[in-house]
C-alpha positions as a Python dict, from the first residue, in 0.01 Angstrom:
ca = {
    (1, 'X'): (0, 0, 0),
    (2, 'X'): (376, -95, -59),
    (3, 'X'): (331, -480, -172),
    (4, 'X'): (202, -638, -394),
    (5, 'X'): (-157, -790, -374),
    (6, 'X'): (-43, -1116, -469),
    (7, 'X'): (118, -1138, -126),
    (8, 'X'): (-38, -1012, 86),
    (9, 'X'): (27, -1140, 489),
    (10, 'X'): (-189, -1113, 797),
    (11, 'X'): (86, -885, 870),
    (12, 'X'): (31, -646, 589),
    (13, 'X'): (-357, -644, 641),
    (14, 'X'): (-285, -529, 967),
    (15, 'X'): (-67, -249, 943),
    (16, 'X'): (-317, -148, 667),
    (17, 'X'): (-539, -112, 915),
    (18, 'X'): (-332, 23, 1156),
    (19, 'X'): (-233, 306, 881),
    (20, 'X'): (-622, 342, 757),
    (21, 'X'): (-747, 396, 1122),
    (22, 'X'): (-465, 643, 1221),
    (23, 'X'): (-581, 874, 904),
    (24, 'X'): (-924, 858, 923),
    (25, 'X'): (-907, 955, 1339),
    (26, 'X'): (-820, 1290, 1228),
    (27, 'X'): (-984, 1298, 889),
    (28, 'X'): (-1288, 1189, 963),
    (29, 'X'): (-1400, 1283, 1309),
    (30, 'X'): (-1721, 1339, 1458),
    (31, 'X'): (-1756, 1702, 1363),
    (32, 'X'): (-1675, 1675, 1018),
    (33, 'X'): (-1877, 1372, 971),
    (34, 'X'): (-2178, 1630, 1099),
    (35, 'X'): (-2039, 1933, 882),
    (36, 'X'): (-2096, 1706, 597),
    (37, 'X'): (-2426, 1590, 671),
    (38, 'X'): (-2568, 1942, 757),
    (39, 'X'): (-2400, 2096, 409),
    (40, 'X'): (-2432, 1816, 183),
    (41, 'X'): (-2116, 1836, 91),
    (42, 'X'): (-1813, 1595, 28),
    (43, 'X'): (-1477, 1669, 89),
    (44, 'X'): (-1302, 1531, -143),
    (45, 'X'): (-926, 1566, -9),
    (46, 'X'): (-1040, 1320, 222),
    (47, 'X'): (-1103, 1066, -87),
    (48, 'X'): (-787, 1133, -254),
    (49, 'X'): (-544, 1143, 16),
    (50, 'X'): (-633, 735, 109),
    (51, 'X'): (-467, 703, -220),
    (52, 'X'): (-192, 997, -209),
    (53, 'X'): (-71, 891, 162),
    (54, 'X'): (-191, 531, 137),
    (55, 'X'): (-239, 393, -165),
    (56, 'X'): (-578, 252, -122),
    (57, 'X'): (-782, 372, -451),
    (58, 'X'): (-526, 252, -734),
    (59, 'X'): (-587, -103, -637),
    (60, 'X'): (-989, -68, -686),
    (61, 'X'): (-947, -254, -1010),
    (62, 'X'): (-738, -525, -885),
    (63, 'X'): (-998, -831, -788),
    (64, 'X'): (-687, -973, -548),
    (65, 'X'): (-662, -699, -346),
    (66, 'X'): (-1004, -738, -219),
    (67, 'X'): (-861, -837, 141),
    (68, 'X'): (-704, -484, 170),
    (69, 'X'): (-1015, -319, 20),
    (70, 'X'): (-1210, -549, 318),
    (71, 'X'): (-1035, -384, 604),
    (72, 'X'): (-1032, 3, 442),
    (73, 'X'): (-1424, -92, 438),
    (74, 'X'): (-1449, -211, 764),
    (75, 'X'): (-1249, 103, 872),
    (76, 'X'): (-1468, 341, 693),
    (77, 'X'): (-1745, 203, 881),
    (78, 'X'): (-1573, 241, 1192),
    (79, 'X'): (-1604, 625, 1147),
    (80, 'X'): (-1893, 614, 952),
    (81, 'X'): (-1741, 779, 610),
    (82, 'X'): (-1948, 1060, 482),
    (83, 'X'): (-1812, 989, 105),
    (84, 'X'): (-1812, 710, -167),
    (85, 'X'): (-1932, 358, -115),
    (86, 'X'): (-1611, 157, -167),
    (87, 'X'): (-1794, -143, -330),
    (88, 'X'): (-1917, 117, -583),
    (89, 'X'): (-1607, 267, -684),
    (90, 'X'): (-1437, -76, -701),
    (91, 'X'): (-1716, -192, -884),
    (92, 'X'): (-1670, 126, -1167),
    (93, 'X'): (-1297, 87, -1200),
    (94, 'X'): (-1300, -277, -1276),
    (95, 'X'): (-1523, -203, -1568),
    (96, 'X'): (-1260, 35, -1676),
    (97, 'X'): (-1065, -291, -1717),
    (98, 'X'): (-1282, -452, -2030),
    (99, 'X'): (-1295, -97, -2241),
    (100, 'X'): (-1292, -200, -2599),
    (101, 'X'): (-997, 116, -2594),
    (102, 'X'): (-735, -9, -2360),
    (103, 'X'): (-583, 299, -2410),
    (104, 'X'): (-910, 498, -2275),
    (105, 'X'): (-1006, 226, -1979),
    (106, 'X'): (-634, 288, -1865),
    (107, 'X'): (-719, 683, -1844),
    (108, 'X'): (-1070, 661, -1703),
    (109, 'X'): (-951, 382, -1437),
    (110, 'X'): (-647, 624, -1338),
    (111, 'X'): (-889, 927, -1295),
    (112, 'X'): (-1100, 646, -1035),
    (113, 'X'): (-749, 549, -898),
    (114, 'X'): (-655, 856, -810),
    (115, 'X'): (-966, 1009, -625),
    (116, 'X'): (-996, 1270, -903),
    (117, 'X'): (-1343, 1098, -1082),
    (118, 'X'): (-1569, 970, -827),
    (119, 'X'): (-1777, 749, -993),
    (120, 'X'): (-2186, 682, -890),
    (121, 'X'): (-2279, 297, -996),
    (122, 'X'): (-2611, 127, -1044),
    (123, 'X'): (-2601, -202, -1219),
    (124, 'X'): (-2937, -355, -1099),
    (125, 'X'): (-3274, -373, -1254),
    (126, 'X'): (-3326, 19, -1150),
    (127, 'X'): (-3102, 88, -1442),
    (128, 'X'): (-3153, -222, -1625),
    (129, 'X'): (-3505, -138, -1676),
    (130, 'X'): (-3499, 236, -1659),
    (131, 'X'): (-3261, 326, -1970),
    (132, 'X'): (-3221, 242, -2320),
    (133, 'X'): (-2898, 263, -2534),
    (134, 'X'): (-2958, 391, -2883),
    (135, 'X'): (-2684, 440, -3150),
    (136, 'X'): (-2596, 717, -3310),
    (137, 'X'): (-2343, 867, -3573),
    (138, 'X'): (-2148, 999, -3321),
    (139, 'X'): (-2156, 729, -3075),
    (140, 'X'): (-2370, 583, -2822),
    (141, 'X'): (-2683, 804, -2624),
    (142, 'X'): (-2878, 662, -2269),
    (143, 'X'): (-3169, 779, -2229),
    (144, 'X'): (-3409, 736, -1934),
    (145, 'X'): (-3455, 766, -1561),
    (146, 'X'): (-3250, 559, -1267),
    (147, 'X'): (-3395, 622, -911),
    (148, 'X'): (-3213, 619, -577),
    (149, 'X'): (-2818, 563, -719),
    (150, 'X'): (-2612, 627, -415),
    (151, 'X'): (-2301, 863, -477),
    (152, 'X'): (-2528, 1052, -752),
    (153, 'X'): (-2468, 1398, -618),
    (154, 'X'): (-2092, 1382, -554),
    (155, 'X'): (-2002, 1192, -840),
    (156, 'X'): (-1869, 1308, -1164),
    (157, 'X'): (-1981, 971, -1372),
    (158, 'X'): (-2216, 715, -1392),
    (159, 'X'): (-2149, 328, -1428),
    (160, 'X'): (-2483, 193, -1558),
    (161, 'X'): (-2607, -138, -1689),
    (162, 'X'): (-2819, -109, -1973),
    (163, 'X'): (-2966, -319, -2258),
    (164, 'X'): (-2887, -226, -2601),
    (165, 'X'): (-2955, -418, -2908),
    (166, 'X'): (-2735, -675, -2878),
    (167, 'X'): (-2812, -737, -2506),
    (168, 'X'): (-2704, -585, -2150),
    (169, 'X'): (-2410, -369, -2130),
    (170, 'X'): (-2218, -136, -1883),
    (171, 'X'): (-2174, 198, -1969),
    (172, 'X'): (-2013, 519, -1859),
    (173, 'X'): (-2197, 876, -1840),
    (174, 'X'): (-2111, 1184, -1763),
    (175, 'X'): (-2287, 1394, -1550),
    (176, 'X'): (-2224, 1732, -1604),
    (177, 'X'): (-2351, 1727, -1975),
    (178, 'X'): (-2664, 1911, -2095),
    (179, 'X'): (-2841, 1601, -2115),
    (180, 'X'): (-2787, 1437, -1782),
    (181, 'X'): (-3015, 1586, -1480),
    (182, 'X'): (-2959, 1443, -1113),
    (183, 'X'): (-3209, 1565, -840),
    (184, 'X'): (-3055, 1512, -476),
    (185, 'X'): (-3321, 1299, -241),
    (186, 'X'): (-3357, 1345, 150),
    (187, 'X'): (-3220, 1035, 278),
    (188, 'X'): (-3252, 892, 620),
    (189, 'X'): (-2870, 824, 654),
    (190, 'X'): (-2683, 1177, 570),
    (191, 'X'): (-2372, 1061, 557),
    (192, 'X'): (-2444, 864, 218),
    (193, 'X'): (-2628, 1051, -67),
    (194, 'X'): (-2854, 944, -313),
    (195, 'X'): (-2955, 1104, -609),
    (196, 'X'): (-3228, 1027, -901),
    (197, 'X'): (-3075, 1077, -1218),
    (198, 'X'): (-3263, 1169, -1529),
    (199, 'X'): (-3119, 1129, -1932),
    (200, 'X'): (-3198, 1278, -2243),
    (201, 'X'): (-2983, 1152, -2493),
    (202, 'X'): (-2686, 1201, -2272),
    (203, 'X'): (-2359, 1085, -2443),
    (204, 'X'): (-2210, 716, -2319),
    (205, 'X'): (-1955, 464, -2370),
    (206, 'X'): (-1950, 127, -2330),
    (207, 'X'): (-1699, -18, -2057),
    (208, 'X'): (-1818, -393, -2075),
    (209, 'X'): (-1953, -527, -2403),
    (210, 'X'): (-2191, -731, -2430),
    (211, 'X'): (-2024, -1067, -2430),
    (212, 'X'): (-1882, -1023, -2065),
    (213, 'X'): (-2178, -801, -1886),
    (214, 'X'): (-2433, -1012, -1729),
    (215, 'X'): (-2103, -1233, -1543),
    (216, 'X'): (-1931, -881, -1486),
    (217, 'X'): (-2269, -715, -1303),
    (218, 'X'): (-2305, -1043, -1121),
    (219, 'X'): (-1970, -1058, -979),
    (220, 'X'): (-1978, -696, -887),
    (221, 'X'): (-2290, -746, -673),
    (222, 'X'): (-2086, -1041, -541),
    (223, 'X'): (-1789, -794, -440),
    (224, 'X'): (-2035, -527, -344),
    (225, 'X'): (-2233, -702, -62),
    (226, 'X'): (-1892, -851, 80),
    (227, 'X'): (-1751, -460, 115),
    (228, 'X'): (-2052, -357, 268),
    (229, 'X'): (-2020, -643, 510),
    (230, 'X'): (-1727, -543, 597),
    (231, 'X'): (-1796, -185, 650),
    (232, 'X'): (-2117, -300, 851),
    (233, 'X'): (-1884, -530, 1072),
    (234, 'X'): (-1672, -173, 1155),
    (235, 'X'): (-1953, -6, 1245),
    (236, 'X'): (-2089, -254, 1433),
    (237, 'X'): (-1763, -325, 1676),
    (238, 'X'): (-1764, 58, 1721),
    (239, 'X'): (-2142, 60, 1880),
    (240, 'X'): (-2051, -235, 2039),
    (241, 'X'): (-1764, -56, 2219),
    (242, 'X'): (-1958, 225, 2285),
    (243, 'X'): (-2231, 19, 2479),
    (244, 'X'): (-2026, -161, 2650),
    (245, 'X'): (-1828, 146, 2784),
    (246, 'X'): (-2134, 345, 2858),
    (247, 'X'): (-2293, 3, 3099),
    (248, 'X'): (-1944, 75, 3308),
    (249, 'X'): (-1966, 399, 3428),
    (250, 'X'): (-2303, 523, 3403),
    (251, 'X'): (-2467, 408, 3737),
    (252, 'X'): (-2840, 375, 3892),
    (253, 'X'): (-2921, 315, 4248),
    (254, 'X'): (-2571, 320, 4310),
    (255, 'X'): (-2410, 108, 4106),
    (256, 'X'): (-2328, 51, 3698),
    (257, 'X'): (-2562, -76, 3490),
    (258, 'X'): (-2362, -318, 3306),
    (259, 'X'): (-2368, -472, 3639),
    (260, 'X'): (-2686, -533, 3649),
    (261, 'X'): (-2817, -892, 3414),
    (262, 'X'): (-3029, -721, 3176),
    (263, 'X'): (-2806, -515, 3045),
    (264, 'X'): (-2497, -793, 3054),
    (265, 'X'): (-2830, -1037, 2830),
    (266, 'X'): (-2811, -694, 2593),
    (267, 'X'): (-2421, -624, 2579),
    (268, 'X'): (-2371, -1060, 2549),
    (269, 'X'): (-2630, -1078, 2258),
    (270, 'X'): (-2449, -723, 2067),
    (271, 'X'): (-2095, -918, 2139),
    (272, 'X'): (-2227, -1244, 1970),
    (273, 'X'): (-2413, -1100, 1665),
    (274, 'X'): (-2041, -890, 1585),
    (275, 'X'): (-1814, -1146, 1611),
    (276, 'X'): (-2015, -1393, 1394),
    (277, 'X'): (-2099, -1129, 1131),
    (278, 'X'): (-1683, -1004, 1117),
    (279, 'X'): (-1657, -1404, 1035),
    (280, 'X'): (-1907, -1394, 775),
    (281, 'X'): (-1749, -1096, 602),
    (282, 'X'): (-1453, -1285, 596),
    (283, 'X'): (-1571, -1523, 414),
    (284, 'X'): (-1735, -1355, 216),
    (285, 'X'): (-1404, -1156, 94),
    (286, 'X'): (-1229, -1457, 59),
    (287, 'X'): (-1539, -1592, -195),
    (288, 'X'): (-1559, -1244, -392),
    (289, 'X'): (-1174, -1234, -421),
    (290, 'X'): (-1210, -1611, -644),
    (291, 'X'): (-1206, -1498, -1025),
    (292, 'X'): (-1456, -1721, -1100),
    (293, 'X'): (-1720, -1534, -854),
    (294, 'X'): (-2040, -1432, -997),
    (295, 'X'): (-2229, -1488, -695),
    (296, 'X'): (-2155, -1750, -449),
    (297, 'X'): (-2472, -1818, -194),
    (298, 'X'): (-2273, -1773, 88),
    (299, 'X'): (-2212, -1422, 5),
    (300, 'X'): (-2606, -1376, -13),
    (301, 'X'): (-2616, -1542, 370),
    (302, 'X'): (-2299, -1322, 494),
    (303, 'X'): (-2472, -977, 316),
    (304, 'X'): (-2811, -1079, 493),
    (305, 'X'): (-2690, -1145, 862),
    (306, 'X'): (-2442, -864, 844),
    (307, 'X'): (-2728, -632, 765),
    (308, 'X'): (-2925, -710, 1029),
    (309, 'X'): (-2718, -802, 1306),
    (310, 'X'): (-2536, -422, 1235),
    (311, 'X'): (-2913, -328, 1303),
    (312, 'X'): (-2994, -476, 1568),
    (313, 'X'): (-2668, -371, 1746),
    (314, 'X'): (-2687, -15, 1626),
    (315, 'X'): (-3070, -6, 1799),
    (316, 'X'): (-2966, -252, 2120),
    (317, 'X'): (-2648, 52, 2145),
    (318, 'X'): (-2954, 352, 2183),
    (319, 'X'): (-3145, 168, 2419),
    (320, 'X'): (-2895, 69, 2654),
    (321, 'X'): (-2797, 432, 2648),
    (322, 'X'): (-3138, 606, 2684),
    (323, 'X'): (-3235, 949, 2677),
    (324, 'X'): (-2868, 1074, 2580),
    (325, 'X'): (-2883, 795, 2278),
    (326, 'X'): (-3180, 1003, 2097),
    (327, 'X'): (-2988, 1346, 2100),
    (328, 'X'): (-2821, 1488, 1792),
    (329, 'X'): (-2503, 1515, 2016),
    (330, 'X'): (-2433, 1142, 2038),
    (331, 'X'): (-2283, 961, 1834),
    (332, 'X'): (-2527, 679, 1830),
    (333, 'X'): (-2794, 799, 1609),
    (334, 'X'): (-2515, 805, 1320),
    (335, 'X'): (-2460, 408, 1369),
    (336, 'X'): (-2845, 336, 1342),
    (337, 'X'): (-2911, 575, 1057),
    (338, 'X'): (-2590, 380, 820),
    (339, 'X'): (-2728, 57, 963),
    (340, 'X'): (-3088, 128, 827),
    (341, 'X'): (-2940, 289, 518),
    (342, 'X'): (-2690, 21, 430),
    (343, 'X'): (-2977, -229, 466),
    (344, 'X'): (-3112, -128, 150),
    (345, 'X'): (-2834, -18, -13),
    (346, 'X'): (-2781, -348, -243),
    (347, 'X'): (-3147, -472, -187),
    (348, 'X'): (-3292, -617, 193),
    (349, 'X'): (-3190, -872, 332),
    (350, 'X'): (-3483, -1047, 268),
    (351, 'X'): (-3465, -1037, -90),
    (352, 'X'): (-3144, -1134, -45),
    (353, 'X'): (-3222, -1464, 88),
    (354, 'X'): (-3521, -1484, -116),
    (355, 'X'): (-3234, -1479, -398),
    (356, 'X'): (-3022, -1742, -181),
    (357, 'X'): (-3321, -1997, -168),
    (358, 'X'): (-3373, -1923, -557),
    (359, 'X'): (-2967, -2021, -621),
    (360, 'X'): (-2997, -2267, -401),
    (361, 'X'): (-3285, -2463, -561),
    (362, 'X'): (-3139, -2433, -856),
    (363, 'X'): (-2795, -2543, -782),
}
């Protein structure tokens, strides 16, 4: 990225972005978004060259770089990224970062770093609840089931929490072992797989012990739902744009409908619910970045109005275009499929506020 994340400027943000959007306007256009959905297939020179040209992926473990991380989010929403949630793969290489082998945290968080291991993560109660750790003689087994993990069947590892017997953990897995089975689902949103992911005494190792795990899963939900904020606010200014454009020159009885108030009420209400969910994000980066983040309630709020307002722009964007907004040809249906995806990615956002209310009695 070419300075350090200690420093960085409004200035350096932007010509990330600048950088981020001029690569992914050739690597990630329209057609190969769709060549990707029909095959199922991930490119992955796409993945590694944002760290090869741009440096993007080695800073995944670094919590200050979040900023940066926010706007290569927000840019691989713009273009709706057929590949590997960013949250997730930050999320995996900062466990890298409390291996009880320095040595082999620095090797697994280089393979992360440098788009070679793509890493599928699940650190909720679908893993939580679904494995168990046992010990062995030759090290530490998982086995169990873990539904719906997003990046399952592009990923070469898993990054699970699971309880062992002396409490919750985060662990590493393999999935191209014998005893590791991942069955691809049909999603609604192609562009982000899922996979269910079945083990029988597959091999693991522990990344976070059990002293730091419970703050370590809690602060990577924190950083999770502010990256997918992000990427939601991306998305969102994109449809946005695309309405807007569409109410100038496509005309009835003679003139454009943008002209006429209806459709200005639509394109006003799209406008409002972007610009105050790209300030939410913000905030929310700026909360996840603090070290002492587990899981601020203002994250909870951003993650919950960014879901839905991406939602309701990515449906108000098909309507004002009509007919042409159902067809496979548009763009649009790819917006409203990642907005209904990503609003169950990390949980709705009504049991995300359901979880605000909770924190917030408590505090």
């Amino acid at each position: 990225m070419g300075t350090s994340t200690d420093t960085l400027t409004l200035a350096d943000l932007r010509s990330l972005r600048e950088a981020v959007r001029s690569f992914l306007v050739g690597a990630a256009t329209q057609d190969s978004v769709r060549t990707a959905m029909a095959a199922g297939v991930f490119d992955r020179s796409i993945w590694t060259t944002l760290e090869t040209e741009l440096g993007v992926l080695s800073v995944l473990g670094d919590r200050a770089a979040l900023p940066a991380l926010g706007v290569v989010a927000e840019e691989l929403g713009r273009v709706v990224f057929p590949g590997p949630f960013l949250g997730g793969a930050a999320a995996a290489a900062q466990a890298c970062l409390h291996h009880p082998d320095p040595a082999r945290g620095s090797e697994l968080l280089d393979g992360i770093g440098s788009g070679a291991v793509i890493a599928a993560t699940c650190l909720d109660e679908r893993s939580v609840n679904g494995l168990r750790l046992v010990p062995g003689a030759g090290g530490w087994t998982v086995t169990g089931d873990v539904a719906a993990v997003v990046d399952a069947p592009i990923a070469d590892i898993a990054v699970l929490a699971v309880r062992g017997d002396e409490g919750l953990v985060v662990v590493a897995v393999e999935l191209s072992g014998d005893h590791a089975e991942m069955t691809v689902l049909p999603v609604l949103d192609q562009t982000r797989t899922h996979g269910d992911l079945a083990f029988s005494g597959a091999r693991a190792e522990i990344l976070v012990g059990a002293e730091h795990a419970a703050s370590f899963v809690r602060a990577a939900d924190a950083q999770a739902r502010a990256l997918l904020a992000a990427e939601q606010v991306g998305g969102s200014d994109v449809v946005l744009g695309m309405a807007v454009d569409y109410a100038k020159t496509r005309k009835q009885f003679g003139r454009a409908i943008g002209s006429f108030q209806a459709i200005k009420h639509r394109c006003t209400d799209m406008y409002v619910k972007v610009q105050g969910a790209r300030s939410l994000a913000e905030v929310a980066i700026e909360l996840a970045t603090r070290p002492e983040t587990e899981l601020d309630p203002r994250i909870l709020a951003a993650y919950s109005y960014c879901t839905e307002s991406y939602l309701a722009v990515a449906e108000a964007n098909i309507q004002i275009h009509g007919g042409i907004g159902f067809t496979w040809e548009h763009p649009a249906h790819l917006y409203l499929k990642r907005a209904r995806g990503s609003g169950v990615l990390l949980g709705s956002p009504l049991g995300a506020r359901a979880l605000l209310m909770d924190r917030l009695r408590s505090a």
